[in-house]
N, CA, C and O atoms as a GROMACS GRO file, in nm:
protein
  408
    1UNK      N    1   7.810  11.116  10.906
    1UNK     CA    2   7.863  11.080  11.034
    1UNK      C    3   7.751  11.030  11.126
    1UNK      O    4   7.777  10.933  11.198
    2UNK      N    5   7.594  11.100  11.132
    2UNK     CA    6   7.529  11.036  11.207
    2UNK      C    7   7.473  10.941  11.142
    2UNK      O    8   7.453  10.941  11.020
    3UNK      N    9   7.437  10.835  11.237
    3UNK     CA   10   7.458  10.695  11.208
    3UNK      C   11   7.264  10.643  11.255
    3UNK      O   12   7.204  10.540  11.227
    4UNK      N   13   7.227  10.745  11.319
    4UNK     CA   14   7.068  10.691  11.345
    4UNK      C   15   7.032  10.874  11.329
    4UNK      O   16   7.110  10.968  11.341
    5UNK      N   17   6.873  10.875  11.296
    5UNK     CA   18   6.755  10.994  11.301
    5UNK      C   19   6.776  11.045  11.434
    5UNK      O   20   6.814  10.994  11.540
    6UNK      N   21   6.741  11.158  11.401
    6UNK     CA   22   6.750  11.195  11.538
    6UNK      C   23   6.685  11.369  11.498
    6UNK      O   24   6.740  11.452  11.426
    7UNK      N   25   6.562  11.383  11.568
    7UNK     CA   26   6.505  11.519  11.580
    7UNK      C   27   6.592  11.652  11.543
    7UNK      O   28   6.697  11.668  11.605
    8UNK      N   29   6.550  11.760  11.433
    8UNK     CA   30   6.677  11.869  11.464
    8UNK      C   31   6.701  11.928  11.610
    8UNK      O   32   6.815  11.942  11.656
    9UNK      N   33   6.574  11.962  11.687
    9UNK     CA   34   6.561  12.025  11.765
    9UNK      C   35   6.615  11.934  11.924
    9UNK      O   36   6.627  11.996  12.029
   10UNK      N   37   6.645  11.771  11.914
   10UNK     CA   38   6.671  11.750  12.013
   10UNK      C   39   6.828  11.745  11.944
   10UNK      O   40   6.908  11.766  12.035
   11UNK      N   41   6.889  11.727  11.833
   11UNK     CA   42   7.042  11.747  11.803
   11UNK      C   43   7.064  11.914  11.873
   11UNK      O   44   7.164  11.931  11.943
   12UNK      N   45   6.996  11.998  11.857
   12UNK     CA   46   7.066  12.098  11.928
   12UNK      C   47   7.007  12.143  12.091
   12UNK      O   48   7.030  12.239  12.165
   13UNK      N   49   6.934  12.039  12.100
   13UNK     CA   50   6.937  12.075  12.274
   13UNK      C   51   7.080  12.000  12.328
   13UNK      O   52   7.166  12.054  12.397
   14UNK      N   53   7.083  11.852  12.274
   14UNK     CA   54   7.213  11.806  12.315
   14UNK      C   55   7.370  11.877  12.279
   14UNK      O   56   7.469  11.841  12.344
   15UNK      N   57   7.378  11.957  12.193
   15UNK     CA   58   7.474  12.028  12.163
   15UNK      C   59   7.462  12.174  12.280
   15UNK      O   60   7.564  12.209  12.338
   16UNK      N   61   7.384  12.217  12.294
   16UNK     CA   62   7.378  12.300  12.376
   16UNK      C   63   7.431  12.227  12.512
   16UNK      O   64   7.537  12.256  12.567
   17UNK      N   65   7.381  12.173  12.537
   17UNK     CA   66   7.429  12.045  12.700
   17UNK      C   67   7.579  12.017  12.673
   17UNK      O   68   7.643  11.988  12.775
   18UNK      N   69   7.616  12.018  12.612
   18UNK     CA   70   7.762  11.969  12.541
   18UNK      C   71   7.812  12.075  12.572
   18UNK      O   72   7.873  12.050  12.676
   19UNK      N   73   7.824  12.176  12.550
   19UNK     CA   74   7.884  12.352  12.567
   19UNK      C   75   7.856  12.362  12.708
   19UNK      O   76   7.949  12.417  12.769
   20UNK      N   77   7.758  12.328  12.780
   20UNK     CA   78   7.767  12.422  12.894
   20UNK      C   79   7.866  12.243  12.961
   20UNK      O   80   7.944  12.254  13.055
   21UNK      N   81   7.853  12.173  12.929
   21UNK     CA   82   7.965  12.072  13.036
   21UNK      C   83   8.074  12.098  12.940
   21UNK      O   84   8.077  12.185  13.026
   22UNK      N   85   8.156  12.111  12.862
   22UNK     CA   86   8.215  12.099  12.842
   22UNK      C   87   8.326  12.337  12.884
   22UNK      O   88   8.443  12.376  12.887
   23UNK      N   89   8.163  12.418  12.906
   23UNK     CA   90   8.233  12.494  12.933
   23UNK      C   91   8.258  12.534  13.128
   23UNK      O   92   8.304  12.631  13.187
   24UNK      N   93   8.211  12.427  13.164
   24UNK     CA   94   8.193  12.401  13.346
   24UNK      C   95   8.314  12.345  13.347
   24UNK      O   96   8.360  12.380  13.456
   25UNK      N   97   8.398  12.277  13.290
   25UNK     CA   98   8.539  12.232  13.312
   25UNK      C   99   8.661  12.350  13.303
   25UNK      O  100   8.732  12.372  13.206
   26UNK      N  101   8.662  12.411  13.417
   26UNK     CA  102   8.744  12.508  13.400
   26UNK      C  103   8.951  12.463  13.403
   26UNK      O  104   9.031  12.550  13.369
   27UNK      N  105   8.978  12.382  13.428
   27UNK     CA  106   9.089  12.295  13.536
   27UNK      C  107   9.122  12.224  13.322
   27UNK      O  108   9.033  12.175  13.252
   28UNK      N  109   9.239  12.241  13.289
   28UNK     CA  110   9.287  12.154  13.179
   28UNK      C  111   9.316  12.028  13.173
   28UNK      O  112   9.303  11.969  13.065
   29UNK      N  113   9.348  11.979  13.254
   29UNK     CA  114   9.383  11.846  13.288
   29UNK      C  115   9.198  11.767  13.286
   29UNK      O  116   9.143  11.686  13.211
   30UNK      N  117   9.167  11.824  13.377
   30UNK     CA  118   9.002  11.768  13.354
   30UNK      C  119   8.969  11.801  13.234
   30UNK      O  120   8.931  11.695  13.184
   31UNK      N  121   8.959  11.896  13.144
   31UNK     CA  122   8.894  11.867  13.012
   31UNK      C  123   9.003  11.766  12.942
   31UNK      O  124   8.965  11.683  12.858
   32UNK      N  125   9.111  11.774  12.972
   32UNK     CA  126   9.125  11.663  12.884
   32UNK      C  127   9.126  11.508  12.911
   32UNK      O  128   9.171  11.416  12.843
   33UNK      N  129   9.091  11.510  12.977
   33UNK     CA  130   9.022  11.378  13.079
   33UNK      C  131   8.866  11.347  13.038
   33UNK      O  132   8.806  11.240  13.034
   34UNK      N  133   8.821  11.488  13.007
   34UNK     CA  134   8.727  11.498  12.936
   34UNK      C  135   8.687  11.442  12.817
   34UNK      O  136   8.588  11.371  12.803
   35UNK      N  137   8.770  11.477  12.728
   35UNK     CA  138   8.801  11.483  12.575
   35UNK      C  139   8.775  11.372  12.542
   35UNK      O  140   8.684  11.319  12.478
   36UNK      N  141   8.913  11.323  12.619
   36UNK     CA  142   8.935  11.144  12.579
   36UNK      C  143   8.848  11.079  12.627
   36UNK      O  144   8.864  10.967  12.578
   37UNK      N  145   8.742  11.075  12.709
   37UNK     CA  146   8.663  11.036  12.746
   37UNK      C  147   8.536  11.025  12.569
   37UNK      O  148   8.489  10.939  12.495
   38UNK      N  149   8.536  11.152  12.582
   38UNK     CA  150   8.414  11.202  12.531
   38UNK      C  151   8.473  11.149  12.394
   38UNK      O  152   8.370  11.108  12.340
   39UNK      N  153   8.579  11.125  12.300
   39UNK     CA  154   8.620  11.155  12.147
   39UNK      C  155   8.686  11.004  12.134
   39UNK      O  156   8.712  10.945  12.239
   40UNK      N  157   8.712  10.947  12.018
   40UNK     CA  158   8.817  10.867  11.977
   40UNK      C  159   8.886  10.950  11.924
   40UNK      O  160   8.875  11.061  11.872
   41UNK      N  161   9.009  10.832  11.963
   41UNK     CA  162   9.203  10.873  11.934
   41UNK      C  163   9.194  10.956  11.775
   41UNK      O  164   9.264  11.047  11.731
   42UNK      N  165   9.073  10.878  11.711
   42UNK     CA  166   9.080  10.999  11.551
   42UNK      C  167   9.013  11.122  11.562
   42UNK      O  168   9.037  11.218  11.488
   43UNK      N  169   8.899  11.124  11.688
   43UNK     CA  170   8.856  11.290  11.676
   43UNK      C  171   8.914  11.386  11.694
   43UNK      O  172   8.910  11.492  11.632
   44UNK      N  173   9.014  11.337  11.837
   44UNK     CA  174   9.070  11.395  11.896
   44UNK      C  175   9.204  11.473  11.828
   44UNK      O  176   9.251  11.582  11.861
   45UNK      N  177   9.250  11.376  11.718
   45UNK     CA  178   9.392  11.428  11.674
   45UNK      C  179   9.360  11.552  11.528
   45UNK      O  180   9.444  11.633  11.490
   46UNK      N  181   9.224  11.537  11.469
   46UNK     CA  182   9.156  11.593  11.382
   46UNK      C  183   9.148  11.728  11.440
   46UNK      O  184   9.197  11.828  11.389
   47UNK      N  185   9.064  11.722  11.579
   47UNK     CA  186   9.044  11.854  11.651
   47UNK      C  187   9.200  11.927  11.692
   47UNK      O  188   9.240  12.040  11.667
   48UNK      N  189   9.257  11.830  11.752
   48UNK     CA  190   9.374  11.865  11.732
   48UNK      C  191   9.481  11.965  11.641
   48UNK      O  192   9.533  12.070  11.681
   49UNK      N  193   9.496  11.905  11.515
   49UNK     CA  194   9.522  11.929  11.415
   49UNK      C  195   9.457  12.043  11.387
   49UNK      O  196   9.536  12.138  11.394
   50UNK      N  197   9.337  12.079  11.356
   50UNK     CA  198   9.271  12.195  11.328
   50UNK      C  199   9.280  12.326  11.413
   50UNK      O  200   9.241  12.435  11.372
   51UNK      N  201   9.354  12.296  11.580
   51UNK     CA  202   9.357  12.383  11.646
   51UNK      C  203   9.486  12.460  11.603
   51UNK      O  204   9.515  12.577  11.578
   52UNK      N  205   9.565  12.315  11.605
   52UNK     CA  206   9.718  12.365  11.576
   52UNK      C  207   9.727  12.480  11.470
   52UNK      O  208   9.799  12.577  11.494
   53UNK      N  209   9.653  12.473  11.348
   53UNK     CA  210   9.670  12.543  11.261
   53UNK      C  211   9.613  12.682  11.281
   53UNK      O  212   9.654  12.783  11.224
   54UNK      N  213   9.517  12.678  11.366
   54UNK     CA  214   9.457  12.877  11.415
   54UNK      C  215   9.556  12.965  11.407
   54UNK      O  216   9.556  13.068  11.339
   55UNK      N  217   9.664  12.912  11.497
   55UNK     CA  218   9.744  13.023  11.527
   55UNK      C  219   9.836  13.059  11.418
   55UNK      O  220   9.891  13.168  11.401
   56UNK      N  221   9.844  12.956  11.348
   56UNK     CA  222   9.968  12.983  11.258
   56UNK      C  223   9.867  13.054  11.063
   56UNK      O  224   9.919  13.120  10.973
   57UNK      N  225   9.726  13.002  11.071
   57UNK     CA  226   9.659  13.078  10.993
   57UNK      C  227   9.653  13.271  11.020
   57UNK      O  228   9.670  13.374  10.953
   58UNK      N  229   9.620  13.235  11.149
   58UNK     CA  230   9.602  13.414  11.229
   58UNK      C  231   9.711  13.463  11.203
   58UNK      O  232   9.688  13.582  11.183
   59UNK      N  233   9.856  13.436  11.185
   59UNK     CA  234   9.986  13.465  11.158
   59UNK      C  235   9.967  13.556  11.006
   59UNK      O  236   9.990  13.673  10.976
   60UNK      N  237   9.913  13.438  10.928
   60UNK     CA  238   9.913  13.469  10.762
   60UNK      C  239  10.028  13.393  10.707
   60UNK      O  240  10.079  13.435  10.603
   61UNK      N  241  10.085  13.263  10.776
   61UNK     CA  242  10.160  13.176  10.761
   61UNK      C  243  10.121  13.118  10.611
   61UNK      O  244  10.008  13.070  10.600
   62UNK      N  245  10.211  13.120  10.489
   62UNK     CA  246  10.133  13.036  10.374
   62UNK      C  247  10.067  12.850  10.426
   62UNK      O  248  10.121  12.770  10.503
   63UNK      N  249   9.935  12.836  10.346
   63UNK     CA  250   9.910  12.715  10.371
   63UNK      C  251  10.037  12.555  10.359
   63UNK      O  252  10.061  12.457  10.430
   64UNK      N  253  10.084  12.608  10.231
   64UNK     CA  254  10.205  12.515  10.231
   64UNK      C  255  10.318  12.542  10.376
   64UNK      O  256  10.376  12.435  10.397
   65UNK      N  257  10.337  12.590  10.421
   65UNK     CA  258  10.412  12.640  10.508
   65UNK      C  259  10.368  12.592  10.664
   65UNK      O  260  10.445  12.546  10.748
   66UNK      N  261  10.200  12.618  10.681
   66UNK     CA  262  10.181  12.535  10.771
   66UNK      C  263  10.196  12.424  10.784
   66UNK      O  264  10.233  12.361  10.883
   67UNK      N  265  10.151  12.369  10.624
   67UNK     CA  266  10.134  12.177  10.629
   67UNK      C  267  10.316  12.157  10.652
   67UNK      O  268  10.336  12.095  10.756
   68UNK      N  269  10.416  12.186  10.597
   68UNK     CA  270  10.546  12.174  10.629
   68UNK      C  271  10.572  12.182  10.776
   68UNK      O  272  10.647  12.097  10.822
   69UNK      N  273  10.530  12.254  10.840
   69UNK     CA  274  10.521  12.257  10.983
   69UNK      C  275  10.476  12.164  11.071
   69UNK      O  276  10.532  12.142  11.178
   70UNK      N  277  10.377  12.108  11.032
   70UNK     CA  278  10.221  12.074  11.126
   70UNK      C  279  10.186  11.916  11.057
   70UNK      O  280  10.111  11.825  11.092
   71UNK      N  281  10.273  11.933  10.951
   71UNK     CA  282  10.154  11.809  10.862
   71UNK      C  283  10.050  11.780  10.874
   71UNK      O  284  10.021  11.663  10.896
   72UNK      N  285   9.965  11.872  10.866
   72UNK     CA  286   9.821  11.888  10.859
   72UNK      C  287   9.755  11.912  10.721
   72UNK      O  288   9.759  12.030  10.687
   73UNK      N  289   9.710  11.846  10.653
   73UNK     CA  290   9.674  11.847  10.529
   73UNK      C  291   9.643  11.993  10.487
   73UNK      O  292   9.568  12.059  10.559
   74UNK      N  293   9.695  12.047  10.376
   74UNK     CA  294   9.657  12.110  10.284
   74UNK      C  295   9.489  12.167  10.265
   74UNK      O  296   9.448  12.282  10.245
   75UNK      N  297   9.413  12.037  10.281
   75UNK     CA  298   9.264  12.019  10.254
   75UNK      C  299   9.212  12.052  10.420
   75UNK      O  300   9.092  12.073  10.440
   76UNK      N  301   9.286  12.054  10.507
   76UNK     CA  302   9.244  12.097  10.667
   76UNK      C  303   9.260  12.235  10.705
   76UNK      O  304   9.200  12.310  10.782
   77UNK      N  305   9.346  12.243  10.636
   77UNK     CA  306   9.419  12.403  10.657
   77UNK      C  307   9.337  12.465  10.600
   77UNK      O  308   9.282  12.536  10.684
   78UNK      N  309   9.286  12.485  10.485
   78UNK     CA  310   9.189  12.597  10.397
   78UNK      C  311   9.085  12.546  10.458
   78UNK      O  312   9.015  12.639  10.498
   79UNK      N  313   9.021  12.401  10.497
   79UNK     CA  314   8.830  12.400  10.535
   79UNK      C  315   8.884  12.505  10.767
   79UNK      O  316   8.797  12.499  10.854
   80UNK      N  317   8.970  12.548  10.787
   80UNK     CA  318   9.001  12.598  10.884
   80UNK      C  319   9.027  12.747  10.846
   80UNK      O  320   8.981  12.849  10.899
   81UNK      N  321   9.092  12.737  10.766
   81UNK     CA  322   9.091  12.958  10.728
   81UNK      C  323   8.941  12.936  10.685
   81UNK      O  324   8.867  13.018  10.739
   82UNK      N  325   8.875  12.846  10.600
   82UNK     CA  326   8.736  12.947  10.566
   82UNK      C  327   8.633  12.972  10.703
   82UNK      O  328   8.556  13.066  10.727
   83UNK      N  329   8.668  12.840  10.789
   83UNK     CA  330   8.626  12.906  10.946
   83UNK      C  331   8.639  12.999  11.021
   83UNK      O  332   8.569  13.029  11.117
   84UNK      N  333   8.755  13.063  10.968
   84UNK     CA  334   8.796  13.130  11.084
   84UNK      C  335   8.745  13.278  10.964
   84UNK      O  336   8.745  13.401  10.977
   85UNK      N  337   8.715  13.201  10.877
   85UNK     CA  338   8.670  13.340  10.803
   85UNK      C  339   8.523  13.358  10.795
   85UNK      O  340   8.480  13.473  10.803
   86UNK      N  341   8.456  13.278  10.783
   86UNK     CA  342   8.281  13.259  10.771
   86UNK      C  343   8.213  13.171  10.898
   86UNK      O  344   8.091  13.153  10.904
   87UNK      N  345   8.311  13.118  11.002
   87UNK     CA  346   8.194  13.018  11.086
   87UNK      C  347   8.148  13.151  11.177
   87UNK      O  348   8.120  13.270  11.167
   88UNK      N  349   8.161  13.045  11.269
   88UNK     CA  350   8.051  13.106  11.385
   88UNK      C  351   8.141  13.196  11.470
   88UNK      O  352   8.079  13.266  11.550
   89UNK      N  353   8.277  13.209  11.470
   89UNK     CA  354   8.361  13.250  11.580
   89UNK      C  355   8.389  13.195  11.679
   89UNK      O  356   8.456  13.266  11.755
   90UNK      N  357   8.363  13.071  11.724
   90UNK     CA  358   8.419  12.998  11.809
   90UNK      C  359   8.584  12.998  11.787
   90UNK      O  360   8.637  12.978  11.896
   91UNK      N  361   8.659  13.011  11.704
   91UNK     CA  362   8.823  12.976  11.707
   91UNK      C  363   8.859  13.127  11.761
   91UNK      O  364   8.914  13.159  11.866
   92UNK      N  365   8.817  13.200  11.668
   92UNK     CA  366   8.833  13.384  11.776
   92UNK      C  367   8.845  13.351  11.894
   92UNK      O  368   8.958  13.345  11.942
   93UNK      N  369   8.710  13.314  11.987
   93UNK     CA  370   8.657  13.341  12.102
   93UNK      C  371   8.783  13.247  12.208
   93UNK      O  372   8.851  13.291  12.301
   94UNK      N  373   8.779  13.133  12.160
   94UNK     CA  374   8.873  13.015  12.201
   94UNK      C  375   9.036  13.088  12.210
   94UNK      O  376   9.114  13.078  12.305
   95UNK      N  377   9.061  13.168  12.075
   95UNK     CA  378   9.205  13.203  12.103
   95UNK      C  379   9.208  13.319  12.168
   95UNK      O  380   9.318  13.362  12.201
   96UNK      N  381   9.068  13.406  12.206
   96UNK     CA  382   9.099  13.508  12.280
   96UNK      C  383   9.090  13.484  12.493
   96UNK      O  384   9.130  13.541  12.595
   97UNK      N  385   9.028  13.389  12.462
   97UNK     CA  386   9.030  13.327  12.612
   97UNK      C  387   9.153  13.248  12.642
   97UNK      O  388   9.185  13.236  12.760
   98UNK      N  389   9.241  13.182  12.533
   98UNK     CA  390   9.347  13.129  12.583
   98UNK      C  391   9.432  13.272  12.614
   98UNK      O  392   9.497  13.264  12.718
   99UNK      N  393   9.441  13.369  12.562
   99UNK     CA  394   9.554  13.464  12.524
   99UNK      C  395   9.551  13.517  12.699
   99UNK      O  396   9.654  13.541  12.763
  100UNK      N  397   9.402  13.528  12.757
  100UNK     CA  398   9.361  13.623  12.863
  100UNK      C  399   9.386  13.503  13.001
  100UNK      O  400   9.393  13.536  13.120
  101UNK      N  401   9.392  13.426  12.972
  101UNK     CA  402   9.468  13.264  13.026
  101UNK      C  403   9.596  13.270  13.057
  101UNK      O  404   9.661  13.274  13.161
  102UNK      N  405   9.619  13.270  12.941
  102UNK     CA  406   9.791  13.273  12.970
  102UNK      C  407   9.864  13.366  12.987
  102UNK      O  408   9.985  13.347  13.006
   0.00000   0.00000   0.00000
């Protein structure tokens, strides 16, 4: 995906800068003003897609069952349970701040 070199250490200062603007947008309408700003129509529906499926993985929904739902590939759905099983916890953290949100 990246397309020019680029230092490790300045890829994660800019990722860090990325988190704190993207976590200063408190207001939904502005992040997603944001988004589209920041993503093309394919990142966006990818990220999308991958969100959709959290909740219905956290369920214990079968994978076929989501993609019947969601049409979200098969191959999206499992690289998303092994996240939510081995990443970093960002989808936790994300669905526990929406829950305390809403």
């Amino acid at each position: 995906m990246k397309r020019r070199p680029a230092e490790p250490d300045d890829a994660q200062v800019a990722l860090g800068d990325l988190a704190v603007a993207l976590a200063a947008v408190s207001d939904p309408d502005e992040m997603r003003a944001f988004l589209e700003d920041l993503c093309t129509p394919a990142e966006l529906e990818a990220m999308a897609d991958r969100w959709r499926v959290v909740p219905l993985l956290l369920a214990n929904i079968p994978y076929r069952e989501i993609h019947e739902r969601t049409q979200v590939s098969v191959t999206t759905i499992g690289r998303v349970a092994r996240t939510l099983d081995r990443g970093a916890g960002g989808y936790a953290a994300a669905i526990l701040h929406r829950h305390h949100a809403g």
